[in-house]
C-alpha positions as CSV (number, residue, x, y, z in Angstrom):
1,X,0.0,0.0,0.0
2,X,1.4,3.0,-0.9
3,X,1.7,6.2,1.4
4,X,1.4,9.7,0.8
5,X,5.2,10.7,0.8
6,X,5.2,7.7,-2.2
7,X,2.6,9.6,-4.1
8,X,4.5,12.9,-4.0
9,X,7.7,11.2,-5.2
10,X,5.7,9.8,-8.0
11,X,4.2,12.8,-8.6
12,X,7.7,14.2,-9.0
13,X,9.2,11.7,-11.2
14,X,5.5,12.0,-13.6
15,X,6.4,15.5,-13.7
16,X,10.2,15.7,-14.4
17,X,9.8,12.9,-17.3
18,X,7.1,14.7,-18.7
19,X,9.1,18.1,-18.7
20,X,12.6,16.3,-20.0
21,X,11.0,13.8,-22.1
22,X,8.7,15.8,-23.6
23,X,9.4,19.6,-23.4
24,X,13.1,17.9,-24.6
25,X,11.7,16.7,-27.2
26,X,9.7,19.2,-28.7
27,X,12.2,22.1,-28.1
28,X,14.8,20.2,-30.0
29,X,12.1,19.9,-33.1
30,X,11.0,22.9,-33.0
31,X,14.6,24.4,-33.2
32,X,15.6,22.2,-35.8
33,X,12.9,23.1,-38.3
34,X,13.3,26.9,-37.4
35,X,17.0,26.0,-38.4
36,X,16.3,24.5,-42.0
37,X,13.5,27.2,-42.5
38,X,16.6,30.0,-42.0
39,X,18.8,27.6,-44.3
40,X,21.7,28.9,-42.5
41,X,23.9,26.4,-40.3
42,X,23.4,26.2,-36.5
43,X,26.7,27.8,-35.3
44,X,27.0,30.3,-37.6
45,X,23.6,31.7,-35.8
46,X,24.7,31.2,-32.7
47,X,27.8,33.0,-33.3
48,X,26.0,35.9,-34.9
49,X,23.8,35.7,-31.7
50,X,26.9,35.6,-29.5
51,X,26.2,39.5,-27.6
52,X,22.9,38.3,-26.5
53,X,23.7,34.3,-25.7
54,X,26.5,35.0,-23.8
55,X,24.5,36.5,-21.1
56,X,22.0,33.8,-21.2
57,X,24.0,30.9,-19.9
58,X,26.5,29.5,-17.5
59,X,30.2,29.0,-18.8
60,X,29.6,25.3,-19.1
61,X,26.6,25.7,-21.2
62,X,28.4,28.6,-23.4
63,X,31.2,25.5,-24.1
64,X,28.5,23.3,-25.3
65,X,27.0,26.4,-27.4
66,X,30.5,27.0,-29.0
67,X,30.2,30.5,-29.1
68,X,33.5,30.8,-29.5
69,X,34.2,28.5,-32.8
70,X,33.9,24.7,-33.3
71,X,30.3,22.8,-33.9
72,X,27.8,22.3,-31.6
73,X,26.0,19.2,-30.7
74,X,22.5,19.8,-29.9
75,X,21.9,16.0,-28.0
76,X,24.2,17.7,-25.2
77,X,21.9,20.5,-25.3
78,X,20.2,20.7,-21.6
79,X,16.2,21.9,-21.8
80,X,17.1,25.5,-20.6
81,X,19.3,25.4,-23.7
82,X,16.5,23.9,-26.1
83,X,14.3,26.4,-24.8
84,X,16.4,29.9,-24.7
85,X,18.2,29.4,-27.8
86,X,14.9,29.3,-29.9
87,X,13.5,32.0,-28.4
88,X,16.5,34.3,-28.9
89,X,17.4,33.1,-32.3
90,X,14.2,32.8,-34.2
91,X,12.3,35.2,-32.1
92,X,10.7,36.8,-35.0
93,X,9.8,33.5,-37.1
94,X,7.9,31.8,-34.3
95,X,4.3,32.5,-33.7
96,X,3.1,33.7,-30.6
97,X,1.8,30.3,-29.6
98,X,4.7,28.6,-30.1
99,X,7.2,31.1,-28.0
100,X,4.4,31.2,-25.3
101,X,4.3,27.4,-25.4
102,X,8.5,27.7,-25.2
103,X,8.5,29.5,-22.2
104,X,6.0,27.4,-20.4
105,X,8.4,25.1,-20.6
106,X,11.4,26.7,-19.7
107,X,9.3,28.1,-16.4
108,X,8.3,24.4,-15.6
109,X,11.7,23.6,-15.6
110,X,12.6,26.3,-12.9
111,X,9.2,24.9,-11.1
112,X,10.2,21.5,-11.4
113,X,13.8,22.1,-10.3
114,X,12.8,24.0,-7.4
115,X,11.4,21.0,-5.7
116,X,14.7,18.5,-7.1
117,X,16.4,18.2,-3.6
118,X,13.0,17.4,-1.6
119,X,12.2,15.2,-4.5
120,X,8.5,15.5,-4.1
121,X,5.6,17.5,-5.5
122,X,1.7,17.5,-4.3
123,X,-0.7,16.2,-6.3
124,X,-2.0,19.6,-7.1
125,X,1.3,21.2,-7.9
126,X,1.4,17.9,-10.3
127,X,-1.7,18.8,-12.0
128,X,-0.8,22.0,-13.1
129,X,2.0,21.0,-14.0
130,X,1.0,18.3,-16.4
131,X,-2.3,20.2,-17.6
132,X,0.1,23.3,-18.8
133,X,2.9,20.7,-19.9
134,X,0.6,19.2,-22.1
135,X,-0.8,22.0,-23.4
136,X,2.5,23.6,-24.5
137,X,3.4,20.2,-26.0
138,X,0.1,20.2,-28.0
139,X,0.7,23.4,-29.4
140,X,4.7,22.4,-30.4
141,X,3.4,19.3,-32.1
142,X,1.3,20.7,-34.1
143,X,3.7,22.8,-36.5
144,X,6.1,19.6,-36.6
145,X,5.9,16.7,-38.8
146,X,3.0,13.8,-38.1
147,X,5.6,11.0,-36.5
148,X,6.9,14.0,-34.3
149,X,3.6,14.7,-33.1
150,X,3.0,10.7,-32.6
151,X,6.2,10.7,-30.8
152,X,4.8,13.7,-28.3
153,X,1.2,11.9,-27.5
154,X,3.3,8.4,-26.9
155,X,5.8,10.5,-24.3
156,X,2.3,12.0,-22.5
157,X,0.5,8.9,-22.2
158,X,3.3,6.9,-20.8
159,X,4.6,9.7,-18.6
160,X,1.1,10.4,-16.8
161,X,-0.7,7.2,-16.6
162,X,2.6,4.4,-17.9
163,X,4.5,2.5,-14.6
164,X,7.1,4.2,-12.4
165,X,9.4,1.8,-12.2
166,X,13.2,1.3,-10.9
167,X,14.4,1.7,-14.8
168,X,12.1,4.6,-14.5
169,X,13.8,6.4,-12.2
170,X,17.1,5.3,-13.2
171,X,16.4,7.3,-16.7
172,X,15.4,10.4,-14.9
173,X,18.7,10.4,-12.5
174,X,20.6,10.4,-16.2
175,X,18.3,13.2,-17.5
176,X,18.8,15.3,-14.0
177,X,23.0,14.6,-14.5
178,X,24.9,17.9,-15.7
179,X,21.8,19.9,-14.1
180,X,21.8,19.4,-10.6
181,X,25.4,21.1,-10.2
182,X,23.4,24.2,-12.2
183,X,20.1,23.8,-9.7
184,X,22.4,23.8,-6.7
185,X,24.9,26.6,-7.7
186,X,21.2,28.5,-8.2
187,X,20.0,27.7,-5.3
188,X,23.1,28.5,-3.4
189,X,22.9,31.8,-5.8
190,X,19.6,32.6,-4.6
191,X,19.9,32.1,-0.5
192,X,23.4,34.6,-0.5
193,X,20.8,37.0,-2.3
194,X,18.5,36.6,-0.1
195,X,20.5,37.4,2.9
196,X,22.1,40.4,1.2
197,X,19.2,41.9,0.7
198,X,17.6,40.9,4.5
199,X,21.2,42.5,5.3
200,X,20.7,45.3,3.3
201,X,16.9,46.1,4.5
202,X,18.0,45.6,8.4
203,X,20.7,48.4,7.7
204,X,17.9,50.9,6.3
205,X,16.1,50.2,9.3
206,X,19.0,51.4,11.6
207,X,19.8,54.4,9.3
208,X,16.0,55.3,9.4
209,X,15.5,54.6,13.3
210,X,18.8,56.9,13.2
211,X,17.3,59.6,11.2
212,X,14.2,59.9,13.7
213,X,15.9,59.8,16.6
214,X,18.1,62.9,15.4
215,X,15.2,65.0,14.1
216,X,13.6,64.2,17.4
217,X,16.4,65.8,19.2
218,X,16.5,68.7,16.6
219,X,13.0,69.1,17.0
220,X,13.1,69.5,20.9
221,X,15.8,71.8,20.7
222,X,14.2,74.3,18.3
223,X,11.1,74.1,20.9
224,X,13.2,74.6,23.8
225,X,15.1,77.7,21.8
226,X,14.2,81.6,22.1
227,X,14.5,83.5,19.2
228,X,16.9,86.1,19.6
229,X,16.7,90.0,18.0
230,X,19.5,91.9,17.3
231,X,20.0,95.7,18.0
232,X,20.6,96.2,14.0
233,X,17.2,94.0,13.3
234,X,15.5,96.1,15.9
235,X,16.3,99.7,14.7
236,X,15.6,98.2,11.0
237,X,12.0,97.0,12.4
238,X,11.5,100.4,13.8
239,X,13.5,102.7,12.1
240,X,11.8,106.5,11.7
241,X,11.0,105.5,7.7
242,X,9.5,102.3,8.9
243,X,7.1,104.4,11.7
244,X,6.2,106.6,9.1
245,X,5.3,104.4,6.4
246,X,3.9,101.6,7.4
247,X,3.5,101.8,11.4
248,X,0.7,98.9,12.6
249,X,-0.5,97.9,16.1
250,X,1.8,95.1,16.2
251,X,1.9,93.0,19.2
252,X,5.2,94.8,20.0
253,X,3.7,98.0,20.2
254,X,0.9,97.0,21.9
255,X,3.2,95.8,24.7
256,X,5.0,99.0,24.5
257,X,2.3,101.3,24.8
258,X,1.1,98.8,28.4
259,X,4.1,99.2,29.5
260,X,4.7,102.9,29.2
261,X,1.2,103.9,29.5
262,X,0.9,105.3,26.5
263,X,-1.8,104.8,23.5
264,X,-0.4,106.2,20.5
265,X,2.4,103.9,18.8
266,X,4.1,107.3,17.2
267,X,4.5,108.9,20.6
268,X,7.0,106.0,21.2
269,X,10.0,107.3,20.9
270,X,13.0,105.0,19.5
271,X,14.9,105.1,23.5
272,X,11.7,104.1,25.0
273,X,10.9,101.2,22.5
274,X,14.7,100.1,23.2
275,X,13.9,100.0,27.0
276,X,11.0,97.7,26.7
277,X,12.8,95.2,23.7
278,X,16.4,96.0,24.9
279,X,16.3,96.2,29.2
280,X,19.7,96.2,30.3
281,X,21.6,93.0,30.2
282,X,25.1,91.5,30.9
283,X,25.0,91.3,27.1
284,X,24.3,94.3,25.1
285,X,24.6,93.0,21.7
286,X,21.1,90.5,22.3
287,X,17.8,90.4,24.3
288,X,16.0,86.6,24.0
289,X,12.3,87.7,22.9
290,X,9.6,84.8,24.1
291,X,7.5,82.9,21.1
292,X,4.6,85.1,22.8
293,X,6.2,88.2,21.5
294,X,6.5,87.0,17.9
């Protein structure tokens, strides 16, 4: 009787055959028809693709590519290889279908691959899988020849519903070989990313809590501070044009006139403004004036 943890692992191994027998399959097809329909040999579009490929692969699988002069062989070809290379190369010949199709599969891989060291997949994960696998498969077929697309429905029927056995699984460990290295060095890839940017995001968090804290402090002390008047700002403020042109009832004046007992702003003279705003003090040069004044 089987167990749950044996259904995932079948699961699995339905969905990695699938994607390698299958998506393999097709990718390789497709690119070779695209290559007879250019009538141009492989590697002399690959090396007139050479900017863009470059970026697009490991070094391992730029050696396989021969970018850099000899001949190619296609059967070493791994699927992200089958996959990329047609939809960089013959970009503009394939129909929309067929590059959408393309990149399902390259994006099952990555789905696929992400669950190689655990080895197991739930049965929903599975399904998706194989629905969208078997779509993209459908739509590769069809533009290939009739014992291609014969080929494809043979690969899906023994894939979803055809035993797992140990021969099985000893055909999908050679598929996986030459790709795990690749899946790990990812993986490894993606984790140091991660914590460089968890890093990264815990440092902006202490510069931020930083930031506050100082405005904080700068904020208290501009509410603890008195504004302080000059003698030179005060005799601007007041000067005899000033009193003439545009004298109002200012709250200075106001205070002025309380203290002096006076009710006419002109009759202030300049001395007596100065010994209301300017008492005498230890410091001559400035006088602290409260926020209540201004």
């Amino acid at each position: 009787m089987s167990t749950d943890l044996d259904d995932k692992e079948e699961y699995f191994l339905r969905a990695s055959l699938l994607l390698l027998k299958g998506g393999g399959l097709m990718s390789k097809e497709t690119l070779s028809r695209e290559v007879q329909k250019a009538g141009i040999n492989l590697d002399v579009l690959l090396k007139t693709n050479k900017s863009i490929l470059k970026h697009k692969f490991s070094r391992e699988q730029r050696n396989k590519l021969c970018l850099d002069g000899g001949t190619t062989c296609v059967d070493q070809w791994d699927l992200a290889m089958l996959t990329t290379v047609p939809l960089t190369v013959f970009k503009q010949s394939l129909n929309d279908d067929e590059k959408k199709a393309l990149k399902c599969i390259k994006y099952k891989r990555d789905t696929v691959y992400a669950h190689t060291h655990s080895s197991v997949l739930s049965f929903d994960d599975y399904d998706d899988i194989r629905k969208e696998l078997e779509e993209a498969l459908g739509v590769l077929s069809n533009g290939l020849s009739g014992n291609v697309k014969d080929e494809c429905a043979k690969i899906i029927q023994q894939c979803t519903t055809g035993p797992v056995n140990p021969s099985v699984k000893a055909e999908l460990s050679k598929q996986l070989k030459g790709t795990e290295d690749l899946v790990k060095a990812v993986m490894i890839k993606l984790t140091d990313t991660h914590k460089a940017v968890s890093n990264m995001r815990n440092d902006i968090e202490d510069l931020k809590q930083l930031i506050i804290e100082d405005l904080g402090r700068h904020h208290a002390t501009e509410n603890r501070s008195l504004k302080k008047v000059t003698g030179m700002d005060f005799m601007l403020l007041f000067s005899p044009r000033k009193q003439k042109t545009s004298f109002l009832k200012t709250e200075e004046i106001i205070l002025a006139e309380r203290h002096l007992g006076r009710k006419s702003p002109e009759a202030l003279s300049m001395e007596e403004m100065t010994s209301v705003f300017f008492p005498e003090t230890d410091d001559d040069e400035t006088v602290e004036v409260t926020d209540s004044v201004y």
